[in-house]
N, C-alpha and C positions, 0 to 999 in steps of 0.2 A: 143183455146188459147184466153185469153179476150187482147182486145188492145182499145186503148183508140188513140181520135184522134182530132183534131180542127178545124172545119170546119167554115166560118163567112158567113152567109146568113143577106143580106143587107134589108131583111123585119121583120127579127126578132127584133125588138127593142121595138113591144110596146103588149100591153098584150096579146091580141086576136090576134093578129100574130103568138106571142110566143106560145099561146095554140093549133094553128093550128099544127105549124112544127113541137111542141112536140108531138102533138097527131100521128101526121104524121111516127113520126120516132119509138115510143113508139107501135107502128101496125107491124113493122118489126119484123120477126123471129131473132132471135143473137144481136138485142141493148135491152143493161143493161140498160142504162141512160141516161140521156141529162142533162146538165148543161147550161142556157144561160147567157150572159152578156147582160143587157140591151144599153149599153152603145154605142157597137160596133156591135149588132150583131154576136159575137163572141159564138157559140158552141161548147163545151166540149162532145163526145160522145165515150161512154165506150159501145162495142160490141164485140162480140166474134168472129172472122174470121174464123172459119170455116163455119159458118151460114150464116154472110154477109161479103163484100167487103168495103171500104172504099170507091171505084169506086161504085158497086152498091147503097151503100147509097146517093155517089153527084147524081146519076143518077134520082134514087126514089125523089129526092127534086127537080132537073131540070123539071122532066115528070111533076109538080105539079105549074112549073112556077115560079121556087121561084130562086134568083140571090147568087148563090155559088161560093166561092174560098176557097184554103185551105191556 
């Protein structure tokens, strides 16, 4: 079942950032998409939950160092 979720990681704001976390998340098994805001930090991610977790995904971005809240 696809679900869709918003996650704000406080390094995503500037390009090459942005192309790390997407490339990062866009590797995972079950995420469709990433949508960022540059503004806030703010990620949109559409993923299919039987494949992945919305906990496994804050985890995959934690283990990488990167500053998550939902």
């Amino acid at each position: 079942m696809m679900e869709n979720a918003t996650i704000f990681v406080k390094e995503a704001t500037s390009g090459s950032d942005i192309q790390n976390v997407e490339s990062l998340l866009l590797q995972s098994d079950g995420i469709i998409r990433a949508m960022f805001d540059t503004n806030d930090g703010e990620i949109k991610v559409e993923f299919e939950n039987e494949k992945i977790s919305l906990q496994q995904i804050i985890v995959k971005l934690e283990e990488h160092g990167l500053d998550v809240t939902i």
